[in-house]
N, C-alpha and C positions, 0 to 999 in steps of 0.2 A: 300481395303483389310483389314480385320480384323486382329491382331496379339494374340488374344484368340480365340477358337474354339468358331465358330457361335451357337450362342446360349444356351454359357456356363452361360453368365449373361445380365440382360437386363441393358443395360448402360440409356437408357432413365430413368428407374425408379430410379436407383444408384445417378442421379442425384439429382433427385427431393429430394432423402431425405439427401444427399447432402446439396444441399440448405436449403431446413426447418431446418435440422437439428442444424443449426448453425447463422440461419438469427437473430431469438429473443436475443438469447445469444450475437450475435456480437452489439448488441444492447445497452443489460442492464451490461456485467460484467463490470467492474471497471477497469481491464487489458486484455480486447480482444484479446492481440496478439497470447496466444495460442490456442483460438478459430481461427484465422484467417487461421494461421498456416495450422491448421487441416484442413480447407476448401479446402487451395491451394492444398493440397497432396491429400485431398479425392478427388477433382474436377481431377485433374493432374492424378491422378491413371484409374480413370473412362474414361476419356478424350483420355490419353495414351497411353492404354490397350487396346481402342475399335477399334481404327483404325480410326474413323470417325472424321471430319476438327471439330473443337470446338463450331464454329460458328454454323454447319447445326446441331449440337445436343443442342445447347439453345436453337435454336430454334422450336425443338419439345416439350422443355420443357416451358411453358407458363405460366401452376402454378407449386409453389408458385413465385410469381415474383422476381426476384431478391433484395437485399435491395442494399442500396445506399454503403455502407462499400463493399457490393459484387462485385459493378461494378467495385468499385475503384480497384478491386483484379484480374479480368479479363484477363488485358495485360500478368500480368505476371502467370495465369492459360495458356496464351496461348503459353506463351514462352516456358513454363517447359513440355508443356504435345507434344509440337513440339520435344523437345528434347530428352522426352522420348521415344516416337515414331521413332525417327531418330537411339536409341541405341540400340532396340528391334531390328529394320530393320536389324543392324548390326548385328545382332548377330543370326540372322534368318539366313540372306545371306552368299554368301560364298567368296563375296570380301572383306571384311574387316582382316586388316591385327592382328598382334599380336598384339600390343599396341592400338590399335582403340575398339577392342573386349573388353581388361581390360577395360578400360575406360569405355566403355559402362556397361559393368557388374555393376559397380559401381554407375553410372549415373543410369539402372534400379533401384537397389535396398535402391536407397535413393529416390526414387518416388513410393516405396510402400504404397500403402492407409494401414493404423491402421484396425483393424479388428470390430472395432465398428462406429458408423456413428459419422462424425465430429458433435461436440461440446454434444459429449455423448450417450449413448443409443444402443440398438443392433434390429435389422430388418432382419429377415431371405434371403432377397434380397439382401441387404449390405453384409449379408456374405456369399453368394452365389459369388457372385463377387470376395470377398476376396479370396476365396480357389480358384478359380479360373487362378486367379492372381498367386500366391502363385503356383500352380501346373504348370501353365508356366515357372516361373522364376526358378522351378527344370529342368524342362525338357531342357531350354533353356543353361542351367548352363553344363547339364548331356552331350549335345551336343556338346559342345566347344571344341576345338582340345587340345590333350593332356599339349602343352607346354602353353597353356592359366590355363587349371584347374592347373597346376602344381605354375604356378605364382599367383594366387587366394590360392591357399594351404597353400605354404609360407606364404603368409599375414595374412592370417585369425586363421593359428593355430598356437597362441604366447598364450603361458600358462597366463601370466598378463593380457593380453589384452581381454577385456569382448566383445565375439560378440555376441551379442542381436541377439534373434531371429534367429541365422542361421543355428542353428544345424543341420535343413535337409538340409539347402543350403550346407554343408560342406561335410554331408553323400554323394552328391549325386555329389559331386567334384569324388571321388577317383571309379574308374572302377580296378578290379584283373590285375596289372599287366602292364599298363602302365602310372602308376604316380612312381618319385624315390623319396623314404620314406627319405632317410639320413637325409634331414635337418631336417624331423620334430624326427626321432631319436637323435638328438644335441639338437633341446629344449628338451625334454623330458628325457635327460638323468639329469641333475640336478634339478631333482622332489623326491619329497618323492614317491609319487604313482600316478598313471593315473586318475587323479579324478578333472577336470578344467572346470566341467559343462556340460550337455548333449551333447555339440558338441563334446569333449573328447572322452567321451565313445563312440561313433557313430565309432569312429575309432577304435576302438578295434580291427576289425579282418584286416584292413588295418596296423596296427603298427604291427600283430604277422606277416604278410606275410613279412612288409618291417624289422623285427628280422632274418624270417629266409631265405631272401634273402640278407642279410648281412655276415649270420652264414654261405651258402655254398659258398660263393665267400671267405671265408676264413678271411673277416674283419670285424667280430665280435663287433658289437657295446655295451661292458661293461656294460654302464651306464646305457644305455635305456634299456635292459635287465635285469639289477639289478630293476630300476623301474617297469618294467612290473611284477618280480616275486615279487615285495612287495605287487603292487595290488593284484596278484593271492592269496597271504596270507591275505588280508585283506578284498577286494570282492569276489575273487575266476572267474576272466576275463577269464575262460577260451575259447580255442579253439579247436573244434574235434579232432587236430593233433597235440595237444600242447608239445613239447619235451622240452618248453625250461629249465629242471631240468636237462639235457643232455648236453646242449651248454656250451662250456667254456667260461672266466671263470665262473666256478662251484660257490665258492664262489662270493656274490657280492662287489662289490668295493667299496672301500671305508671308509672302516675300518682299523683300522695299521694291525692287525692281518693276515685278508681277503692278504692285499697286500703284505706282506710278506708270503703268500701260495702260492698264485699265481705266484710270482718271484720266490718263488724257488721250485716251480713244473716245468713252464717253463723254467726251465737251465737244467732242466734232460733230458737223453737221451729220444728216443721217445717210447721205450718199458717201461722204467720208468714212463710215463708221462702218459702212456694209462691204465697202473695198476693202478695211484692215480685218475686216470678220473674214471673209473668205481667204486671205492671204493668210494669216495665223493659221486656219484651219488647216491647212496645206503644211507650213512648218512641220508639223512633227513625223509625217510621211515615214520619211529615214533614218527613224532615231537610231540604229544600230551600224550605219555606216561611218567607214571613218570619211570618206569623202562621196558629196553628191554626185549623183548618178546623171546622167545626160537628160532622162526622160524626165525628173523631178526637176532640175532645171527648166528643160522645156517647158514644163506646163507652170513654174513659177513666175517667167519671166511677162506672161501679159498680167496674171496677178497683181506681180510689182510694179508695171509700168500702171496700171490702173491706182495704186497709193501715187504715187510718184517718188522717183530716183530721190528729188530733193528734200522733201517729207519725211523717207524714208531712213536715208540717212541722220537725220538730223534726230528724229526721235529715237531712232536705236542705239545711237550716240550715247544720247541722251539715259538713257535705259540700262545701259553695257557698265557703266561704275557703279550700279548698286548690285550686281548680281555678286552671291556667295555674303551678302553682308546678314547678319543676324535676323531670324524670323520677326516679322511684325504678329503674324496669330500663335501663339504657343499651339502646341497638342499635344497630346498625350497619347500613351503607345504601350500595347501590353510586353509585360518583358518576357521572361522565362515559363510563365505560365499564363492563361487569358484570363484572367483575373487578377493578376500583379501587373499593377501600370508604373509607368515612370513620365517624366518630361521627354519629350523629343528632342534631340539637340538642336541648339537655335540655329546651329553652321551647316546643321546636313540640307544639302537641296534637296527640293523637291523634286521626285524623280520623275512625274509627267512632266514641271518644265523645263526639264532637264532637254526632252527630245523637240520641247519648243524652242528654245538657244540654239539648240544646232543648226536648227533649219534659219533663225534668225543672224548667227555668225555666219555661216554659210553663206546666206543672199546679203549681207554686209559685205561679203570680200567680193563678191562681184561685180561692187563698184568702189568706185578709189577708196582705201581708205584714209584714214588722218591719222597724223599721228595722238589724236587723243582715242581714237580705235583701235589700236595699237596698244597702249598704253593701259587700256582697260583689258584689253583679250590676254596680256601680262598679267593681268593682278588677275582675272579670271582663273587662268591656269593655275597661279599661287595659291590661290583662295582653295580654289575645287581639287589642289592636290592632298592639301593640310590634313591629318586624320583629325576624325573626331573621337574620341576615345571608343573602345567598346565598337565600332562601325568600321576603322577603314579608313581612308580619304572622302573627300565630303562628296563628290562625284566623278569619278575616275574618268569618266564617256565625255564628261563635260570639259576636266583637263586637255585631258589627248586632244578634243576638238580646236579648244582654244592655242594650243600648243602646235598644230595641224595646221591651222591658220596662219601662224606666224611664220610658219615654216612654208608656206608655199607662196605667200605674197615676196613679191619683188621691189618691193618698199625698203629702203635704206635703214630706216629707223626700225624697222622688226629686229634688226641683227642685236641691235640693243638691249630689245625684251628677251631674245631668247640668252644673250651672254649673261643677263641678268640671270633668270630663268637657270641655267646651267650651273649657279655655284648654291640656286635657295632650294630649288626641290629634290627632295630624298625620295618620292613614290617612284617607284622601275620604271614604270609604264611610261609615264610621262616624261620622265628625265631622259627616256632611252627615243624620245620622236624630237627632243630639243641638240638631244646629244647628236642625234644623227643630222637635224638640218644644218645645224653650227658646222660637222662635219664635209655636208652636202657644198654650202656657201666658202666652206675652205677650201676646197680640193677644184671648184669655178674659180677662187682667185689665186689659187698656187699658191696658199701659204696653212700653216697650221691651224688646227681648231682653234691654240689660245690666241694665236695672230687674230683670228678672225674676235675673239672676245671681247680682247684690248683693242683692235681699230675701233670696235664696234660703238665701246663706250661712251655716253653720250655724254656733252658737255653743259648742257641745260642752259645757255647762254648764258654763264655764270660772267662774271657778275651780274647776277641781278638786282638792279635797284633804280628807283626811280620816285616819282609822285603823284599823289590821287589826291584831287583839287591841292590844297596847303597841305595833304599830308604825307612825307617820304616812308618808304619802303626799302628792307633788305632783304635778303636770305640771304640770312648766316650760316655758315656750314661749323660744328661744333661739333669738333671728333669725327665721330660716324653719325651723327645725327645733323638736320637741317632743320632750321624755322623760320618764319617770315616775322620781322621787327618792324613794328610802327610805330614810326616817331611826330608828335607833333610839329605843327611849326616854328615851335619854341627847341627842339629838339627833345624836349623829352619823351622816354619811352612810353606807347600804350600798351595796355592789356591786347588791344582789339582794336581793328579801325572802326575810327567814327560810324554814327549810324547813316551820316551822310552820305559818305565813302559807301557803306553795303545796300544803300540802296541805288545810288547811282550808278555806282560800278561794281554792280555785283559777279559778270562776269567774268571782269578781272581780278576780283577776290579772289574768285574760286581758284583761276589759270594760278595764280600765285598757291593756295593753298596746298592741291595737285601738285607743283612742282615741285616744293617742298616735301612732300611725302615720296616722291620720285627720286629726289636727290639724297633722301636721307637710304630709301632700301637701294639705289645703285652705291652708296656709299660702304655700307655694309656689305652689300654682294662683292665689290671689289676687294674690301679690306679682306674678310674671308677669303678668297682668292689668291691675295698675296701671302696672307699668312700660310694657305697650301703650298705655295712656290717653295718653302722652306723644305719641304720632302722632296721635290722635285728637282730632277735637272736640269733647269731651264735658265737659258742665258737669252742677253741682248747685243745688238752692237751698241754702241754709244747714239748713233742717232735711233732706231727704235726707242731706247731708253729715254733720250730726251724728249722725241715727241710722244710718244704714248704715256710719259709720268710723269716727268718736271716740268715739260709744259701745256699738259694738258690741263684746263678750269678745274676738271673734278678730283681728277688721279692724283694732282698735286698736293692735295690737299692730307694725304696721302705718303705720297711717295716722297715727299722732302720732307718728312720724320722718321727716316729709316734710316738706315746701313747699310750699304751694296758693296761692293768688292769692283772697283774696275782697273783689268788688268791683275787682278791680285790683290792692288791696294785696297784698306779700307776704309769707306770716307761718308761724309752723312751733309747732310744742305744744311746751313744755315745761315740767318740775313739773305743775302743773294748769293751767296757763294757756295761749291761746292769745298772742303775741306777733310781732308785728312784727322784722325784724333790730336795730333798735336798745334792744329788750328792751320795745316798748310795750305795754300788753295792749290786747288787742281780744276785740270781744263781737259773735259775728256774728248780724247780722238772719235772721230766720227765712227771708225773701223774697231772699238777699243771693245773690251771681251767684260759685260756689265751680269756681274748676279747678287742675289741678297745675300747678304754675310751672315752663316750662323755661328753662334759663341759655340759650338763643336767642337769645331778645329780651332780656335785663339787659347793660346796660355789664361791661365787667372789672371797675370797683372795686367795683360792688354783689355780682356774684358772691364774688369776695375776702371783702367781709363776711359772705356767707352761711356762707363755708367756717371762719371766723374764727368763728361764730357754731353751728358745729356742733359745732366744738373746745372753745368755751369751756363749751357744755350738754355734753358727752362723748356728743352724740349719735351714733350705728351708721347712715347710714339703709339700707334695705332694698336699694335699688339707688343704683349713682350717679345722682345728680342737682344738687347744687351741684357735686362733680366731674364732671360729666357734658360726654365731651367735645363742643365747635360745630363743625362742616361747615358754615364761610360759601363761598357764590359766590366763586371765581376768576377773575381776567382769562382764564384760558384756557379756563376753563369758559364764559366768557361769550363768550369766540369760539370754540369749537364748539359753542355755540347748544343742540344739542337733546340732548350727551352729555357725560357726562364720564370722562376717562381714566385718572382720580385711581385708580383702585384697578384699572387693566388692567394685562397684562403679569406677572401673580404667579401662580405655579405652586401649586396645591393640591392634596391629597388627595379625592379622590371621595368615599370614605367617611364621610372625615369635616363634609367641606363638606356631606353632604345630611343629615350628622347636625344641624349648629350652625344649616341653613336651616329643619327643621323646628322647632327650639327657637324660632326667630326668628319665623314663621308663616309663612314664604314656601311658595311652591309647587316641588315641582321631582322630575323621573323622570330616576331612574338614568341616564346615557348609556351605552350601549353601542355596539362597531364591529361593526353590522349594515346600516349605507347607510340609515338610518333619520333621520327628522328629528326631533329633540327640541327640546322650548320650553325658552327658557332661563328662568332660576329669576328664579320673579315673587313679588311683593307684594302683593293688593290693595288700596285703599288708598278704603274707599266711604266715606268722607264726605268725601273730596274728590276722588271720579269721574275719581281713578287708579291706574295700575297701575306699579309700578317693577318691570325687566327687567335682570339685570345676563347680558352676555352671557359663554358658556363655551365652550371648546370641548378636548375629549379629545387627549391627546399620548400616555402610555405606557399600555397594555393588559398587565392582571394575568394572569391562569394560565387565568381562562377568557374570555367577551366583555365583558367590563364594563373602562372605562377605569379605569385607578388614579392617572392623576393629572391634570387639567385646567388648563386656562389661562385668565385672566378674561380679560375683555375691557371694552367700555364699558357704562356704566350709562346709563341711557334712562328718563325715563318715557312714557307714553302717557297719552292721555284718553279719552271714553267714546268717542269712535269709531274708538279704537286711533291717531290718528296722534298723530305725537311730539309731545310739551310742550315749548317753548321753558323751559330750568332757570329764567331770572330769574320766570316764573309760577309757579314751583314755592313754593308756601307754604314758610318759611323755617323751620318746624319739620318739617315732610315730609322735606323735602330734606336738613336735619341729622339726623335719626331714617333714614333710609336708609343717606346714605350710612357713618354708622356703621356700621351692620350691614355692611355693604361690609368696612369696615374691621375689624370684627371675623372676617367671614368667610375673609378670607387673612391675617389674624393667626393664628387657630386651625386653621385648616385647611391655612394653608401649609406647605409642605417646612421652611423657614427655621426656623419654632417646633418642629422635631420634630431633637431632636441625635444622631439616632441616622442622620440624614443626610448628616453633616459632609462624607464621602467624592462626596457628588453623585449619590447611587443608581445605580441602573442604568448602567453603563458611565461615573458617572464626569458624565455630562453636565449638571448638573444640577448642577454644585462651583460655578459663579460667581454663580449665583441665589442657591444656600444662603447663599454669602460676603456677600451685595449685603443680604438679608434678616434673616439672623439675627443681623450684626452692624452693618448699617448701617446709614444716619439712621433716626431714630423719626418712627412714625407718631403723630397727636394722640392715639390710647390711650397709648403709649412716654411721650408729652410729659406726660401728666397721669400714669402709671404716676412716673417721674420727680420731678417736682413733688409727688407725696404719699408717693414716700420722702422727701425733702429734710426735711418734715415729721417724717418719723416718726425715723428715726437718731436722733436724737438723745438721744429716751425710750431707746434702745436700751442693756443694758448694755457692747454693742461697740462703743459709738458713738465711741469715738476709734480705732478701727480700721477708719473706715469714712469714705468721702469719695464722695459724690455729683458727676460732675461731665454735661459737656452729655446723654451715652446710656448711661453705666456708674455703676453701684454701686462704687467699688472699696474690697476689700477686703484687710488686711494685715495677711494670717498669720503665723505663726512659720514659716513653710516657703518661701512664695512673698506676692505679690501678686499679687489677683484682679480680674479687671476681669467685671461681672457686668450684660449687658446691657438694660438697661432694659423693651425692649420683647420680644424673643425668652425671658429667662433665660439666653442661652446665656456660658458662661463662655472666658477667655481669661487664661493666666499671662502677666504682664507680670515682662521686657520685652519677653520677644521672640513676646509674642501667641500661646505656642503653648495649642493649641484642650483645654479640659478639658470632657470629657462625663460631666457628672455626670446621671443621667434624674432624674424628679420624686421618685419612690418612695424613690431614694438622700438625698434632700437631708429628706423625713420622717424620715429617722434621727435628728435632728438634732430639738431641744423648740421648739415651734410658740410663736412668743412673744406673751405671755398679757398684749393691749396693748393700749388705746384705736385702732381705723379708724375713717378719717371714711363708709366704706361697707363693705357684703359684694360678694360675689359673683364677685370681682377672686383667682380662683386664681393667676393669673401674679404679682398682689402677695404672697402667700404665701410660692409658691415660692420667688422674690426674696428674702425675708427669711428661710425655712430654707435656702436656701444659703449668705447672710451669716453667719447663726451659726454655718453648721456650719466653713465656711473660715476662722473667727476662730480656730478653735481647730482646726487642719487637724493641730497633730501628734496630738491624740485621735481622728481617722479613725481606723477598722477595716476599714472596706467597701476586700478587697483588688483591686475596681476601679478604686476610685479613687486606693486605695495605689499603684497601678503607674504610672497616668499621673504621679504626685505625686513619684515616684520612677526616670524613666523608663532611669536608669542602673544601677535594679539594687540600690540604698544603700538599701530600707525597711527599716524596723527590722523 
């Protein structure tokens, strides 16, 4: 009896080419086995499948004769194609029990013939046979008693697990209705989306029946459900009867947000519970609008009156600070191919509740908001502009919304999120709906965007401080950063308020905590802001200047550690007074002509006194600026006329160059190797109607298209009609504010400052750069890095262990001497220069020393100085990385 339909394929001819097809090749290749291979399966499949004894069909087969390799393969063609034969039988008939059936299913389809003839080539007869073949082992598969295909289901659908070829074998497992989906809802619920290779999607309408046979039994599977509707947002899976926008929960899980809705919708009673069911359902309506539509209003507002206004409020409130914070469920997500998986990032939002927020920001503006809604729709925009690496921003729809928001409420305290907002986000999209309402709110009060920034800036009702039962409270502002201090009633400092304090007054904990983190990024926003002033031409009168910085709570903090020029003169706060460098006070006129003062245009010796005059007040200032390094014009510079070379030729990291470009404001897209043309990374630069260009271009390509490391090249400006600007017209503060960042950029971004390069990456080629960069001449950052340790050593308690000389710190341990390089960090034992890689995180080991800087923001001066300490005292190392280099023959203790 045959086990394919009679005269589906002719087996005698399958043979024959069979044999030919593999006799010369098992012949001549060099490694036959997978020739051989192929024989046994094609011969075995043929053999198998016909039903007839092995023997009585060679022997109808006469040519091509067998070759000598063939014969020897015979026995076991006869063994395997008996076996196959014997699992087919089984699973034809109706004795074979449950475990004999799997088995055999298994034993069929690893005795499938390949669909082209063994040892290569295709024959319309061969694949007659194949489909053949192939449309049995559905049908036979499609036959099998429910609790067989049920155990084949299980096996075969594991998201990791790559089944070759089975995708109709797996369609044709599932019949409507008696297979149970749970388990394959349990894999599938810790997925980004239903996307694991053709056999997946084959399941599509098997997963919505086993969702919405979970959904009426009342046990609702979350996960699998959040996955299915990320796919529906991403491929759009649908099914004719697809409700699952309907099923609870509404939100997907997973997010802190998501799960604290979900909790506290499920504690309300059941008429509460069915009000937020139907008004959620609605939410996501217009998830591609930037702003609601009259009709989805209309039909939201009995919705919402049915939760209630004050309900409403209060829990979306509530709900709005945890949106964009790290995933509560992991998932995982196929990368470049459906069977390579990776983690999900914890930051990217979910992109169905993505279009649930909208509709939730949306009907939040429709009624007052606070300014702790305010204040959350701020960090929302921050959060959902940020990229994630490899993705983009974490949800650009979700930005603009929040950014959308702030922009059209008539709330006072918005203008704050968005001034905030306008110096932290680098995404276009977003920066360009903040840039424009900042704009919109300036040109209603007749003054400039940055007028509108600085009023904007909010004062946090600083001073803050007060007491919870016996115990007081501050927020301290330090530097650019803020925190809140608890001091007993004794006055000493706590870690934490009591547990008295956080249960009684927990939610003035919180207001406290929030403010602090408010004050600490308006802080930074601002700083950043002033530091940009220094490219710009922006001036004050004297009273702007007094009320918007010297007496404003937060700006001051701030602005009376500067430099300003008023009238010309230049003068800096300190005590209470405003003063001149030679300590004169000055009393500035209300009409007086107030800008930040850059060391540009000052001689050296006047700068010298400023810096001399920052030391003697123990003034921090916020960025450098009396140290701040000058970019004057070069002879060389001035003979190539319209570029300079000053910072070409330096290898950088991609990633982190378009990190340090967006902190800087510049413009710049990813390069990738697609034959594609990219602008190189620009400046704008509008109040003097230009544009600075430093050219790039990609060398080594990472794991997928994107370069990993780039080369500069020249720096260029242009003017408003794009063609090049001769450098000596370059305003002398422009061109020194450039090309710093220049130099910051392949400082930070180069190979050279990363020591974990030392070998020259990739094959090595890249050793003479690293050598040329991370130990050799200093750049004017290096030279001033340099010049303000020379300064500092000496308050040091190492400081007779430590000698400054032209590019090295050196230092001299009890073990060796260190030479520790100015401008990279990177270290070297002297004498004989051999290379010590200590990373940054190692050299924190080591107590941060608690000491008058004449500025912040200078990590590389840090670093510098916890590796001095930590090598002063090199035989109290522990870190046995560094023990080993320190020991390299073996001798640590």
């Amino acid at each position: 009896m045959t086990t394919v339909e009679v005269g589906a394929f002719d087996a005698e001819a399958a043979l024959r080419l069979a044999i030919a097809g593999s006799r010369e090749r098992m012949q001549t290749e060099s490694s036959p086995a997978d020739i051989e291979q192929q024989f046994v399966t094609g011969m075995v499949g043929v053999c198998g499948w016909s039903g007839e004894p092995v023997e009585a069909l060679l022997a109808a087969v006469s040519e091509p004769p067998l070759a000598a390799g063939q014969l020897a393969l015979l026995p076991e063609v006869r063994r395997r194609a008996e076996t196959l034969s014997s699992a087919v039988a089984a699973l034809r008939g109706t004795a074979a029990g449950h475990d004999e059936r799997v088995s055999a299913v298994h034993t069929m389809l690893e005795h499938t013939p390949g669909g082209r003839i063994p040892g290569g080539g295709a024959d319309p007869v061969w694949y007659a046979m194949y489909q053949a073949v192939n449309n049995a082992e559905k049908d036979l598969l499609g036959g099998q008693p429910a609790a067989v295909r049920q155990t084949l289901l299980e096996a075969w659908t594991v998201p990791e697990k790559r089944e070759k070829d089975r995708s109709a074998l797996i369609r044709r497992l599932v019949r409507p209705g008696d297979l149970d989906g749970s388990g394959w809802l349990d894999r599938l619920g810790g997925r980004a989306v239903l996307r694991f290779g053709d056999w997946a999607w084959g399941l599509r309408t098997f997963t919505w029946q086993s969702l919405r046979t979970a959904h009426t039994a009342g046990r609702p599977h979350a996960a699998a459900l959040a996955t299915w509707r990320r796919t529906r947002v991403d491929d759009d899976p649908r099914e004719a009867d697809d409700t699952s926008d309907a099923m609870w929960p509404i939100p997907n899980i997973g997010e802190p947000w998501a799960d604290r809705a979900i909790a506290d919708i499920e504690a309300l009673p059941a008429d509460r519970r069915a009000a937020w069911h139907d008004l959620l359902v609605h939410c996501p309506a217009e998830r591609d609008k930037a702003r609601p539509g009259t009709a989805w209003l209309k039909k939201a507002q009995p919705l919402l009156d049915a939760v209630g206004a004050d309900e409403f409020t209060a829990r979306v409130d509530d709900w709005l600070p945890l949106v964009g914070l790290a995933r509560t469920l992991p998932l995982r997500m196929a990368t470049c191919c459906p069977w390579h998986y990776a983690d999900h990032p914890p930051r990217l939002i979910d992109r169905y509740n993505v279009g649930l927020l909208l509709g939730l920001i949306r009907l939040r503006m429709t009624l007052p908001p606070s300014e702790e809604t305010l204040r959350s729709l701020g960090r929302i925009a921050e959060r959902a502009a940020r990229k994630v690496a490899g993705h983009g921003p974490a949800s650009p729809k979700l930005a603009n919304a929040a950014a959308t928001a702030l922009v059209d409420t008539q709330h006072p305290k918005a203008l704050a999120q968005l001034a905030r907002l306008s110096s932290r986000l680098t995404y276009k999209s977003t920066l360009t709906i903040v840039q424009k309402g900042l704009a919109r709110h300036a040109e209603a009060l007749g003054v400039s965007r940055e007028d509108v920034e600085e009023m904007a800036l909010p004062g946090f009702g600083l001073p803050l401080a007060g007491t919870l039962d016996d115990t007081a409270y501050e927020v301290e502002v330090r530097g650019v950063t803020a925190a809140v201090v608890w001091r007993s009633a004794a006055g000493k400092v706590l870690k934490a308020p009591p547990t008295q304090v956080r249960e009684e007054h927990g939610e003035e904990v919180k207001e406290l905590t929030a403010a602090a983190k408010d004050i600490a990024a308006a802080l930074l926003a601002t700083r950043d802001r002033l530091e940009g002033m220094l490219r710009r031409d922006r001036s004050w009168t004297g009273e702007q200047w007094r009320t918007r910085f010297l007496d404003h709570p937060l700006a001051e903090t701030l602005a009376r550690r500067l430099i300003w020029t008023v009238d010309g003169m230049a003068c800096c706060w300190t005590g209470d007074t405003l003063r001149t460098v030679d300590d004169t006070a000055v009393e500035p006129a209300d009409d007086a002509t107030v800008r930040l003062w850059h060391p540009v245009g000052a001689k050296p010796a006047e700068i010298a006194l400023w810096r001399d005059f920052l030391t003697r007040h123990g003034i921090t200032q916020p960025f450098k600026q009396a140290h701040r390094e000058r970019y004057l014009l070069t002879d060389a510079e001035r003979a190539t006329g319209t570029y300079s070379n000053r910072f070409a030729a330096h290898i950088v990291l991609q990633h982190r160059l378009n990190a340090v470009l967006s902190r800087r404001g510049w413009a710049y897209v990813r390069h990738l190797q697609d034959g594609s043309h990219y602008d190189p990374p620009s400046l704008t630069l509008p109040d003097w109607d230009l544009r600075a260009e430093l050219a790039v271009a990609g060398i080594d390509v990472d794991d997928g298209w994107a370069f990993d490391t780039m080369a500069t090249d020249q720096l260029s400006f242009l003017g408003a009609d794009r063609a090049p600007v001769p450098l000596e017209q370059v305003p002398a503060v422009v061109l020194s504010e450039v090309m710093r960042d220049a130099d910051l950029f392949v400082t930070v971004a180069g190979i050279g400052s990363d020591p974990t390069w030392y070998d020259g990456g990739r094959d090595g080629r890249h050793r003479d750069y690293w050598g040329r960069s991370a130990l050799g001449d200093l750049t004017q950052s290096g030279e001033t890095r340099r010049d303000v340790l020379a300064e500092i050593i000496p308050r040091l308690a190492v400081a007779d262990r430590c000698t400054v000389t032209d590019m090295y710190l050196e230092v001299r341990g009890d073990l060796h001497t260190y030479r520790i390089h100015c401008g990279s960090g990177n270290i070297l034992i002297a004498p004989e220069n051999r290379y010590l890689c200590i990373i940054p995180d190692s050299a924190k080991a080591a107590r941060q020393p608690t000491m008058y800087l004449p500025f912040e923001g200078d990590s590389r001066l840090s670093e510098i100085l916890s590796k001095a300490l930590l090598l002063a005292a090199d035989k109290k190392i522990k870190d046995p990385v560094i023990l080993r280099q320190l020991h390299p023959d073996g001798d640590a203790p």
